[in-house]
PDB file of N, CA, C and O in Angstrom, chain B, residues numbered from 101:
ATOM      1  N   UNK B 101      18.676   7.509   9.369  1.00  0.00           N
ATOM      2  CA  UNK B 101      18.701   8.880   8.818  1.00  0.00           C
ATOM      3  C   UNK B 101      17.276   9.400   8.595  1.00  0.00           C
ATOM      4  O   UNK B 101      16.947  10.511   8.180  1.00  0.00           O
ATOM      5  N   UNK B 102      16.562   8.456   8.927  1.00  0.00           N
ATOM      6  CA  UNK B 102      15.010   9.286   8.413  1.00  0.00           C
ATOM      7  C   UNK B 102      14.246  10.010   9.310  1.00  0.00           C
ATOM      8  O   UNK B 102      13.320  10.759   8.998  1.00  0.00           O
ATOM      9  N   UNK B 103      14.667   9.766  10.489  1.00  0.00           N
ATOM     10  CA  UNK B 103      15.046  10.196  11.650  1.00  0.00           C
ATOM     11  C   UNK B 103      15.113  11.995  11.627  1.00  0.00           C
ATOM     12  O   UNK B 103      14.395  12.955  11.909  1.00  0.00           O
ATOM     13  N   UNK B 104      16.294  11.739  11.165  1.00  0.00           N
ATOM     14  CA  UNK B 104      17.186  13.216  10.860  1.00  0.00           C
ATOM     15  C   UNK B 104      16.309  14.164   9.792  1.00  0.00           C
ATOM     16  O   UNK B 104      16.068  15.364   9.917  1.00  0.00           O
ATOM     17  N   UNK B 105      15.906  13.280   8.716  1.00  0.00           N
ATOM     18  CA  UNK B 105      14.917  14.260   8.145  1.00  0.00           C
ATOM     19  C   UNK B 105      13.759  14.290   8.720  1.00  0.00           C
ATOM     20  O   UNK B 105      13.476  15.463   8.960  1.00  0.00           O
ATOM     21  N   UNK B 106      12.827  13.467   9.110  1.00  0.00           N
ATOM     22  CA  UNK B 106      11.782  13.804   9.749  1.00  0.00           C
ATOM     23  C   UNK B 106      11.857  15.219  10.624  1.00  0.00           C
ATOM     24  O   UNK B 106      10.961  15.959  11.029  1.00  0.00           O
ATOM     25  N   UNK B 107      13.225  15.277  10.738  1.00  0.00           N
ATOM     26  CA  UNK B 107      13.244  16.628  11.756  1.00  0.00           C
ATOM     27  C   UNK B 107      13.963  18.182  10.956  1.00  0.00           C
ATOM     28  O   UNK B 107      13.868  19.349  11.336  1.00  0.00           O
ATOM     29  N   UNK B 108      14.445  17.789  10.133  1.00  0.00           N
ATOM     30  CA  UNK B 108      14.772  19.028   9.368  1.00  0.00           C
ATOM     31  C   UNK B 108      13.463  19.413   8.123  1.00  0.00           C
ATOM     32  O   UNK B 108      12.971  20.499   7.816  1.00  0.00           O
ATOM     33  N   UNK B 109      13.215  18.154   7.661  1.00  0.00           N
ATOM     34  CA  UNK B 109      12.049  18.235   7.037  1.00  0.00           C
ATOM     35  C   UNK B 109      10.946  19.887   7.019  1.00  0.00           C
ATOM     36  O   UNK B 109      10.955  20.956   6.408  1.00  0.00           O
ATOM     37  N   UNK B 110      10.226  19.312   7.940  1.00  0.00           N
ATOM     38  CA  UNK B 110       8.865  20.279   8.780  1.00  0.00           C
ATOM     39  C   UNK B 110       9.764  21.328   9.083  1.00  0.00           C
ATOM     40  O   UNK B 110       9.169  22.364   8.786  1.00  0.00           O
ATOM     41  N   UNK B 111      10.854  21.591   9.507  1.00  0.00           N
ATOM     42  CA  UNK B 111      11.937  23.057  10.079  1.00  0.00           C
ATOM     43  C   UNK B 111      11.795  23.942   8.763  1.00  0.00           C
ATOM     44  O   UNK B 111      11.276  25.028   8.507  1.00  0.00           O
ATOM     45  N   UNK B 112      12.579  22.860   7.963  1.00  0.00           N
ATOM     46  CA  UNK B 112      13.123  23.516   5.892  1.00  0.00           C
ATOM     47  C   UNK B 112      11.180  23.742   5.806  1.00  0.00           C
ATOM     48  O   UNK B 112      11.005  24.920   5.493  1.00  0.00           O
ATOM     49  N   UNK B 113      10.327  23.300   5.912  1.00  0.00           N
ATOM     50  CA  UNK B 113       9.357  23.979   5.470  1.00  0.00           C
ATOM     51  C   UNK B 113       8.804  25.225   6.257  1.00  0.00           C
ATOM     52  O   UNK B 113       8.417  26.081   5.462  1.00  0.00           O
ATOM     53  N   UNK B 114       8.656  25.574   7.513  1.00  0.00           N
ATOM     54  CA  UNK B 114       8.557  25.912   8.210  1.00  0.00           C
ATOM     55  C   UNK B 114       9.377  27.673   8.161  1.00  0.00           C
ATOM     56  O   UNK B 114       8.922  28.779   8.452  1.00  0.00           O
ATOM     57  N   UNK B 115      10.954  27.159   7.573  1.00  0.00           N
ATOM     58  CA  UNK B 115      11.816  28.136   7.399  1.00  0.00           C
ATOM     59  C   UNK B 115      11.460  28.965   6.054  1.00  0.00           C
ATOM     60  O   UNK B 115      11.498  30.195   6.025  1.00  0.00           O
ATOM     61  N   UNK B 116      11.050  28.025   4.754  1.00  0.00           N
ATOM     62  CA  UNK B 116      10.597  28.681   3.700  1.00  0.00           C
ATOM     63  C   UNK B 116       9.337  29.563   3.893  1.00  0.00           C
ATOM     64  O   UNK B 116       9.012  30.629   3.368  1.00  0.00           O
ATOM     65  N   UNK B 117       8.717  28.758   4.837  1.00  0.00           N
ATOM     66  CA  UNK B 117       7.180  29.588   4.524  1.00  0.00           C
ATOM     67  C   UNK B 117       7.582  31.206   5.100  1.00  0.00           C
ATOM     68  O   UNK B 117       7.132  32.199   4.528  1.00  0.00           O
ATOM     69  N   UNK B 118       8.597  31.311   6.451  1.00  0.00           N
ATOM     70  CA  UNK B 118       8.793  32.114   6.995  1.00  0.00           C
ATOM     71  C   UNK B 118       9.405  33.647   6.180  1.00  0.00           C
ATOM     72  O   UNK B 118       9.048  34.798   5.929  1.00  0.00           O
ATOM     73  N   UNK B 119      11.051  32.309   5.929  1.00  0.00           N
ATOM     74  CA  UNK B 119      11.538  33.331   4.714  1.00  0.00           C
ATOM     75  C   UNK B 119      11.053  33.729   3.508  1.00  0.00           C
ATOM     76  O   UNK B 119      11.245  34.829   2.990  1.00  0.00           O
ATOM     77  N   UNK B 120      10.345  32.711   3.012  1.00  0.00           N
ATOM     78  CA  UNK B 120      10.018  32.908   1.676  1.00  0.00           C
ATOM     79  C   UNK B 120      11.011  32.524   0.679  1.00  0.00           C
ATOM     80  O   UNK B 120      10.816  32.776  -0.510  1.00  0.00           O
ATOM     81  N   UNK B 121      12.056  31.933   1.084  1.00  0.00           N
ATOM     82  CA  UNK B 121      13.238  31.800   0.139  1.00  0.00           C
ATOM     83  C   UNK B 121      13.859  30.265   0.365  1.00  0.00           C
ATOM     84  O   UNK B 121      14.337  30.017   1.472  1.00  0.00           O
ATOM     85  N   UNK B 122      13.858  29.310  -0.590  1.00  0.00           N
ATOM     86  CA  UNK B 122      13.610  28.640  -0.088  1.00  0.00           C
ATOM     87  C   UNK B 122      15.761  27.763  -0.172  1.00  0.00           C
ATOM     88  O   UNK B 122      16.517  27.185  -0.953  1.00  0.00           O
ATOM     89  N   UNK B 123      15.716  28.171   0.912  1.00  0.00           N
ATOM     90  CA  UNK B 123      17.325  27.316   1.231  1.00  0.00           C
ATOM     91  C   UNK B 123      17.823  26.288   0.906  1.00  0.00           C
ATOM     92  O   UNK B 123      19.009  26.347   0.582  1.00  0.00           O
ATOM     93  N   UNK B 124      17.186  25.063   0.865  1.00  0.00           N
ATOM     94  CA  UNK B 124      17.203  23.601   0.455  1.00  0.00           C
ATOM     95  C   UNK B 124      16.721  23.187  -0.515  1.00  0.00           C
ATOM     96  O   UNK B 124      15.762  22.416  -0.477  1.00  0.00           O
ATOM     97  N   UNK B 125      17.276  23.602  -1.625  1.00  0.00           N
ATOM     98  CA  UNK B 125      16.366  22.575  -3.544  1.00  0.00           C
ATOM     99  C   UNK B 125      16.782  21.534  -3.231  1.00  0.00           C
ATOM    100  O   UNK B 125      17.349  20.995  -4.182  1.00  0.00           O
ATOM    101  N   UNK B 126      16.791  20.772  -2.062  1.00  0.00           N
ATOM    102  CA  UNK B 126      16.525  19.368  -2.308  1.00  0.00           C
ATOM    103  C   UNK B 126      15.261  18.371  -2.616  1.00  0.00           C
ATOM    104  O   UNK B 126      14.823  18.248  -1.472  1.00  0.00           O
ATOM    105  N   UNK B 127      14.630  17.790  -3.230  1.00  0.00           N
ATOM    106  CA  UNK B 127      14.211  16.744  -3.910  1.00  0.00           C
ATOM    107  C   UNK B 127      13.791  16.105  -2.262  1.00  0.00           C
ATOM    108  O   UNK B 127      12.645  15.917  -1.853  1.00  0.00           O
ATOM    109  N   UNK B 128      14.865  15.894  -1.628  1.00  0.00           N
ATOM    110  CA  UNK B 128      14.894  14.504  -0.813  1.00  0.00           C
ATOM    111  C   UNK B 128      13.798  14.984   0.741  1.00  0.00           C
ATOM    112  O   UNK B 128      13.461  14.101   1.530  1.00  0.00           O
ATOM    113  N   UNK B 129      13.495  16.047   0.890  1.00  0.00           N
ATOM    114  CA  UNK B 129      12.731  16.333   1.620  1.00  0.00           C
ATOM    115  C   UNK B 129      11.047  16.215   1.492  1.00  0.00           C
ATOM    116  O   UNK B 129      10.203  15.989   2.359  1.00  0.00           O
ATOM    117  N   UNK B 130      10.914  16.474  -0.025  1.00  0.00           N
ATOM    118  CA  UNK B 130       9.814  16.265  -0.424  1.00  0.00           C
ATOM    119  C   UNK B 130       9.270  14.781  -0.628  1.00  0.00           C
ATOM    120  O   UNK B 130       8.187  14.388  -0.196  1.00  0.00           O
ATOM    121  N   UNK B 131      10.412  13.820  -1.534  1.00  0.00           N
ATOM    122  CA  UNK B 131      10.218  12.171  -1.020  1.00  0.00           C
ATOM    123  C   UNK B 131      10.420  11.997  -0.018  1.00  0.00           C
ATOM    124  O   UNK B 131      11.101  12.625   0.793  1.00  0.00           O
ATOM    125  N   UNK B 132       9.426  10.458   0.113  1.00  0.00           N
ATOM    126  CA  UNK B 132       9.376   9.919   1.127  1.00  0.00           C
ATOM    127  C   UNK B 132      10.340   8.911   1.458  1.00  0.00           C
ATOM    128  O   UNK B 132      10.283   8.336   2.545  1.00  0.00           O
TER     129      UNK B 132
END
């Protein structure tokens, strides 16, 4: 699975910086 975040990860940031809003309050993106 780390896999899977490694790749949504950088996207969910990528998407916030864009939107500005940030979609995912997950915790688990920010740990490693």
């Amino acid at each position: 699975m780390k896999g899977h975040l490694d790749l949504i990860g950088p996207a969910t940031a990528v998407g916030e910086e864009l939107l500005g809003i940030p979609s995912f309050d997950t915790p688990d993106f920010s740990a490693p």
